[in-house]
MITOR-656257 format. One record per residue: x, y, z of N, C-alpha, C in turn; residue number from 1. Coordinates in steps of 0.2 Angstrom, whole numbers, plus 5000, padded with zeros to 4 digits. Layout:
N
    nu    nv    nw   cau   cav   caw    cu    cv    cw  num
     X     Y     Z     X     Y     Z     X     Y     Z  NUM
...
This chain:
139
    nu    nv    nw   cau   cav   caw    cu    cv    cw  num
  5004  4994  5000  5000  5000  5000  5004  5006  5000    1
  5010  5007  5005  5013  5013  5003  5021  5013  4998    2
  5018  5007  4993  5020  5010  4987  5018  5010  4982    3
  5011  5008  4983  5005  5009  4976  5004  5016  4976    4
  4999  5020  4980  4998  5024  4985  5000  5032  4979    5
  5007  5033  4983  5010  5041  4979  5008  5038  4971    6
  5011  5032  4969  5011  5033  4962  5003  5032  4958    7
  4998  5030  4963  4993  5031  4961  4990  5037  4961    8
  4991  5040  4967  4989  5048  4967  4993  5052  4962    9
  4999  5051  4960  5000  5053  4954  4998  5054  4948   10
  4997  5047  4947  4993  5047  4940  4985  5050  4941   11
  4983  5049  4945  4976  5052  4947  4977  5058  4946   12
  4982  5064  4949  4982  5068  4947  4984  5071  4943   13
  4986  5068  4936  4992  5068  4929  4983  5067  4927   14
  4980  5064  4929  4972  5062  4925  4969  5070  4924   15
  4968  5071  4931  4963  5078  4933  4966  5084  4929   16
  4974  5083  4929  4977  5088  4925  4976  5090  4920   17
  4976  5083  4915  4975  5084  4906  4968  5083  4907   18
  4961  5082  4909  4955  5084  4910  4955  5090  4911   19
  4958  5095  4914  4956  5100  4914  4959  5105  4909   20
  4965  5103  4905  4968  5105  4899  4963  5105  4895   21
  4961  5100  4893  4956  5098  4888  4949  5101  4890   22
  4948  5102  4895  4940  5106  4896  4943  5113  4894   23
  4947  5116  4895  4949  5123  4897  4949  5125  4889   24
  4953  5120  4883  4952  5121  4876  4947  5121  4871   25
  4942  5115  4875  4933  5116  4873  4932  5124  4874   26
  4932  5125  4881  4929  5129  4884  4929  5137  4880   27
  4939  5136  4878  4938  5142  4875  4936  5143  4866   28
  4937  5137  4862  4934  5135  4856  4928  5140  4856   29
  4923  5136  4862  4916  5139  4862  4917  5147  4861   30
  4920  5150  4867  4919  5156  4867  4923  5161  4863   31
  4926  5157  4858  4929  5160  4850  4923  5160  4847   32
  4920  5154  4845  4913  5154  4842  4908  5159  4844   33
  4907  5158  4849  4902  5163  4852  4903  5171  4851   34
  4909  5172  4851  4912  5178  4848  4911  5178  4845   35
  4913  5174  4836  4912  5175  4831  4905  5176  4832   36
  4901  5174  4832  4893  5175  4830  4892  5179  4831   37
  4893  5184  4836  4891  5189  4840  4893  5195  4834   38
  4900  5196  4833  4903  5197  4828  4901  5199  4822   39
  4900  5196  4819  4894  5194  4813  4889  5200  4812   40
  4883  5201  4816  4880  5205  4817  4881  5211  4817   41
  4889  5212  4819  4888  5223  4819  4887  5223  4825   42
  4885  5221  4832  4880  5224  4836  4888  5226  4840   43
  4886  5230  4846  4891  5234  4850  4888  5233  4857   44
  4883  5230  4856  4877  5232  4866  4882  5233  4872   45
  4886  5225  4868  4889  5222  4876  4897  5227  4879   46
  4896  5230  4873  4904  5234  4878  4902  5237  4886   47
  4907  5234  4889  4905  5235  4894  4906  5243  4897   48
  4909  5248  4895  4911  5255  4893  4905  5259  4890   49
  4899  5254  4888  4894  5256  4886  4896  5264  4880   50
  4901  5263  4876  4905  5267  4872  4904  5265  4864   51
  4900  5259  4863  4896  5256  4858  4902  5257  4854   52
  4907  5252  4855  4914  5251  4852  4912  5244  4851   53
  4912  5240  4844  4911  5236  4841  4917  5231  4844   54
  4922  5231  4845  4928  5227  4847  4929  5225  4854   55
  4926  5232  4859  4927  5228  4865  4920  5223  4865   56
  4914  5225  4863  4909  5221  4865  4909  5213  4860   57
  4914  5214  4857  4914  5206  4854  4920  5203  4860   58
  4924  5207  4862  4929  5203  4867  4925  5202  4874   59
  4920  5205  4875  4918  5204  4881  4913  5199  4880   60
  4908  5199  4873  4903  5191  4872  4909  5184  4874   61
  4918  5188  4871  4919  5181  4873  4924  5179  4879   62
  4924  5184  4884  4925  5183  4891  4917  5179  4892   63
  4912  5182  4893  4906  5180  4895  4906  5172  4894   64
  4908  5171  4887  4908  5164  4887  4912  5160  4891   65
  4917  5162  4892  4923  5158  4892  4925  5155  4902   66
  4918  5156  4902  4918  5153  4911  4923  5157  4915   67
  4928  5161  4913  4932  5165  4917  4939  5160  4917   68
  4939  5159  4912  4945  5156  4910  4948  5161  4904   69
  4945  5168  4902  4948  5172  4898  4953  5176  4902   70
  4951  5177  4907  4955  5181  4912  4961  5179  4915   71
  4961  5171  4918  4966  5168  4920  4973  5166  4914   72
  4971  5166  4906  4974  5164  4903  4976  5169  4899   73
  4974  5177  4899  4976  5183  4895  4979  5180  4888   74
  4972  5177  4885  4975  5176  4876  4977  5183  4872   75
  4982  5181  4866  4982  5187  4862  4978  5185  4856   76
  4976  5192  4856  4968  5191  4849  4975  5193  4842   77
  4972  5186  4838  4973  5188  4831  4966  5187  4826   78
  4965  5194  4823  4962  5194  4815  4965  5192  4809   79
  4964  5190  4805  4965  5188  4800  4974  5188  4801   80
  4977  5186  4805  4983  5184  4804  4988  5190  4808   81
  4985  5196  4809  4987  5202  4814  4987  5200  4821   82
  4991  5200  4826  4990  5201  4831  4989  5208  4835   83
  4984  5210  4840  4983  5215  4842  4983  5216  4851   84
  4988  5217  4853  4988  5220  4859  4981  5223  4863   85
  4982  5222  4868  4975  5223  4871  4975  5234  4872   86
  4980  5237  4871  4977  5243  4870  4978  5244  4862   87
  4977  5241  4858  4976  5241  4849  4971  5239  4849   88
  4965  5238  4854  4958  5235  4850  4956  5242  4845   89
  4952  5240  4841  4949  5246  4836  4942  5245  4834   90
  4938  5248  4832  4931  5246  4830  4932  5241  4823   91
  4938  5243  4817  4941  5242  4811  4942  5234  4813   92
  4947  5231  4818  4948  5224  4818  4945  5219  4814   93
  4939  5217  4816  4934  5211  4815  4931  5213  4810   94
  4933  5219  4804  4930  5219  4797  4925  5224  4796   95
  4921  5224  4790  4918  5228  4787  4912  5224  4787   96
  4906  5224  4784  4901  5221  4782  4904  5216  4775   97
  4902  5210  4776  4902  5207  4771  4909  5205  4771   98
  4912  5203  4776  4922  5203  4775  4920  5197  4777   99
  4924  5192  4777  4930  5188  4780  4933  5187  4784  100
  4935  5185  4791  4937  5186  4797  4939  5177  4801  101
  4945  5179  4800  4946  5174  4807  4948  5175  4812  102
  4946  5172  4819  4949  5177  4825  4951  5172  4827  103
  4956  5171  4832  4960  5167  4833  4963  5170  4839  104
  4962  5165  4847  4965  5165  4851  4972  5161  4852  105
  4977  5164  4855  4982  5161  4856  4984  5161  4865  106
  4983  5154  4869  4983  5155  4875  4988  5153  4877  107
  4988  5151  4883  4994  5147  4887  4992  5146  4895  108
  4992  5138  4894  4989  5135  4900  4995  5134  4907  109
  4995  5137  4912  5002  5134  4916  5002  5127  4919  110
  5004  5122  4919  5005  5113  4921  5005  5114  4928  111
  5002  5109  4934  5006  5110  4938  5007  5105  4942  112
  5005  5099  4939  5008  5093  4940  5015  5091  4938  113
  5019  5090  4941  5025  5089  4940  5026  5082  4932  114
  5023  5078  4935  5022  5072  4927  5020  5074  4922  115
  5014  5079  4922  5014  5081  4916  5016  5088  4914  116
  5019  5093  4918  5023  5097  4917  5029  5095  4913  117
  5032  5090  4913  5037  5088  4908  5036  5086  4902  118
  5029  5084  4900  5026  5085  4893  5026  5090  4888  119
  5027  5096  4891  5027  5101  4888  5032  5107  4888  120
  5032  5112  4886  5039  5115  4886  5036  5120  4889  121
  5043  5122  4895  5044  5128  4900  5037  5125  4907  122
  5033  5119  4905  5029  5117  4909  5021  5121  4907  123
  5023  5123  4901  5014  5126  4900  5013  5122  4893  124
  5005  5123  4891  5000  5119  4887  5000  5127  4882  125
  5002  5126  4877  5001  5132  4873  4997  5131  4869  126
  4990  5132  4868  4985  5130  4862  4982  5137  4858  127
  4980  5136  4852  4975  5141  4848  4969  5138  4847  128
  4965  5142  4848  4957  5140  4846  4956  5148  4841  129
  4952  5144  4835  4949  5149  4830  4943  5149  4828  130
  4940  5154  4824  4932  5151  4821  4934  5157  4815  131
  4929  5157  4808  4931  5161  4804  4923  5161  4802  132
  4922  5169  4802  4916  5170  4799  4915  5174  4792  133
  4909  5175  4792  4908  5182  4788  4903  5187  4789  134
  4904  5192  4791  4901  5199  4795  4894  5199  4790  135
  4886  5199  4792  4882  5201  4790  4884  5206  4785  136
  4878  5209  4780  4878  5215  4782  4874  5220  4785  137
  4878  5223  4789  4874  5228  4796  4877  5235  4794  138
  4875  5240  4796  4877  5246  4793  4881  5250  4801  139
């Protein structure tokens, strides 16, 4: 027993660890998409600045989605292949009526399981989730 024990607990928690990698990449997939769709529309409601900036209210549909895992993981937003710094948002970003758009998060998970921190490099999970739409048109 107390040599089965640590190294079960290990792998149990080597399990819980990549479960929740894996939820954390769903999770933010969704709240790309949700983004995206929100996006699509033109609409501005949700800025929360109530400044009816078309860019923060899309970035805020996808915090909203994103269970609060947009916060702990500070993604860098790219459009169509630009990456934009969080004070370079613009209204311009996410396109014109009738454009083409892919928005694409790049995040980075930190490990903190020692077993499965070796998996990876520096110890963290670095993934991109995307969606690509095309903007209504909305005036």
């Amino acid at each position: 027993m107390a040599i089965i024990t640590p190294v079960f607990l290990l792998v149990l928690v080597a399990l819980i660890e990549f479960s929740l990698v894996f939820f954390t990449t769903l999770t933010m997939q969704y709240a790309v998409r949700e983004g995206a769709r929100y996006a699509v529309t033109g609409q501005s409601n949700l800025d929360p600045a109530a400044k009816a900036q078309r860019s923060a209210a899309i970035i805020e549909k996808i915090k909203l989605s994103s269970l609060g895992f947009y916060d702990k993981l500070a993604p860098s937003i790219s459009v169509n292949g630009k990456t934009y710094s969080t004070t370079a948002y613009g209204n311009g970003m996410f396109g014109a009526a009738g454009d083409i758009v892919v928005l694409q998060l790049d995040c980075t998970w930190p490990v903190t399981t020692p077993l499965v921190s070796t998996l990876f490099t520096d110890g963290k999970y670095r993934f991109k989730v995307a969606a690509t739409m095309r903007n209504e048109f909305f005036e």
